[in-house]
C-alpha positions in Angstrom: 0.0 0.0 0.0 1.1 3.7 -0.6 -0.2 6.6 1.4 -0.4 10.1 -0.1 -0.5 13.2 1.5 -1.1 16.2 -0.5 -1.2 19.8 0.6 -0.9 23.6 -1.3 -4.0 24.7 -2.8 -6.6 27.4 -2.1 -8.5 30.7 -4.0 -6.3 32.8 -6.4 -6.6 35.2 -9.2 -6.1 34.5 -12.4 -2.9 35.0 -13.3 -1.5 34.2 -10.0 0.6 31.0 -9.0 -0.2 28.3 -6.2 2.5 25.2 -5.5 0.7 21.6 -4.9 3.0 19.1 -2.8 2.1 15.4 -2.2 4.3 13.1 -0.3 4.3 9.5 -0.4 5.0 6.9 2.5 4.9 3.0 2.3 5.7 0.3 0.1 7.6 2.2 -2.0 10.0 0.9 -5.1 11.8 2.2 -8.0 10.7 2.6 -11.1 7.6 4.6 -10.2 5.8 8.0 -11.5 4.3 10.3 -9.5 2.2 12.9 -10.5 -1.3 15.1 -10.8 -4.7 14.8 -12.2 -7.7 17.2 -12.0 -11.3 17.1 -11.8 -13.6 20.1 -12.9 -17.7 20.0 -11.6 -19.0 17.4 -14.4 -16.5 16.6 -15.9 -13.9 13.5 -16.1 -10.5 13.2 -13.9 -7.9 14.3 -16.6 -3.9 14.1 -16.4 -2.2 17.4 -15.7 1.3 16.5 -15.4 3.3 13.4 -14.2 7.4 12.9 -13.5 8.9 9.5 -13.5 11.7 8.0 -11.4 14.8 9.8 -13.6 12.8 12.9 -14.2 10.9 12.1 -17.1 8.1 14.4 -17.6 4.8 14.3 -19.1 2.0 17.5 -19.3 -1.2 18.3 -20.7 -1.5 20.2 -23.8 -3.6 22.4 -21.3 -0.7 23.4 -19.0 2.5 22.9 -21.0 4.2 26.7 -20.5 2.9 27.4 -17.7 3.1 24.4 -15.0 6.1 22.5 -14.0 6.1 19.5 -12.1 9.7 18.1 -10.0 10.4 15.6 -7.4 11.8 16.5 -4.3 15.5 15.0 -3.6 13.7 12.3 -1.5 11.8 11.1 -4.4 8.5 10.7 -2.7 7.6 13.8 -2.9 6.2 15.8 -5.6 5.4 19.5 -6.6 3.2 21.1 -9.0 3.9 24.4 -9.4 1.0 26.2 -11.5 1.8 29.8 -12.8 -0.6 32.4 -15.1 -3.1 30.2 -13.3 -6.4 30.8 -15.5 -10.2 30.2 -14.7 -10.3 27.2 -16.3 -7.6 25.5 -14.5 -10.5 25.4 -11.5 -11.0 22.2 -10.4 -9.9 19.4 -7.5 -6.1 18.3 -7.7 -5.7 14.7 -7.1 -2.1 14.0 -6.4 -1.2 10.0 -8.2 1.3 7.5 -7.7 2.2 4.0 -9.7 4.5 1.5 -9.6 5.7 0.8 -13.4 5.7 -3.4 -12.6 2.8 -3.0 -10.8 0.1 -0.4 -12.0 -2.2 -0.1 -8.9 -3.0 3.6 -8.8 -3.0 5.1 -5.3 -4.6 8.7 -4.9 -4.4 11.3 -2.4 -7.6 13.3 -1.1 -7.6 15.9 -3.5 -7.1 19.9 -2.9 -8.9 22.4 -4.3 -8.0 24.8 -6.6 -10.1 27.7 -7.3 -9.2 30.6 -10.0 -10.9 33.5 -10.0 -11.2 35.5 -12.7 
């Protein structure tokens, strides 16, 4: 089992920045990625951005420019940090983490993220 424990998130402007962190704990090996999903009212959980073990990144079409997602030197931790944050980027932040030989997903409790315009 992996635990995650996410925190950052809140109410901004748009155009403003926030910094999601999620930490992991458990039965944790190597290779693994690590990263965020969203979820807007009605609509399906999409990918936002994900890092592997080595620092292979991966980001939505959505985000690319303007979020940038790194692992802490522990490598169980992992940030997201969002800038020229717009309305549409509104929505609950789940924070995801998967073995590569064993694809369970594990997910944190989500944060919300709220952009006003």
């Amino acid at each position: 089992q992996v635990q995650l424990v996410e925190s950052g998130g809140g109410l901004v402007q748009a155009g403003g920045s926030l910094t999601l962190s999620c930490t992991a704990s458990g039965s944790i090996f190597s290779p693994n990625v690590m990263g965020w999903y969203r979820q807007a009212p009605g609509m399906e959980r999409e990918l936002v951005a994900v890092i592997r073990t080595g620092g292979v990144t991966s980001y939505a079409d959505s985000v690319t420019g303007r979020f940038t997602v790194s692992r802490g030197a522990d490598q169980n931790t992992v940030y997201l940090q969002m800038n020229s944050l717009k309305p549409e980027d509104t929505a609950v932040y789940y924070c995801n983490f998967r073995h590569f030989r064993n694809p369970v997903d594990y997910w944190g409790q989500g944060t919300q993220v709220t952009v006003s315009s």
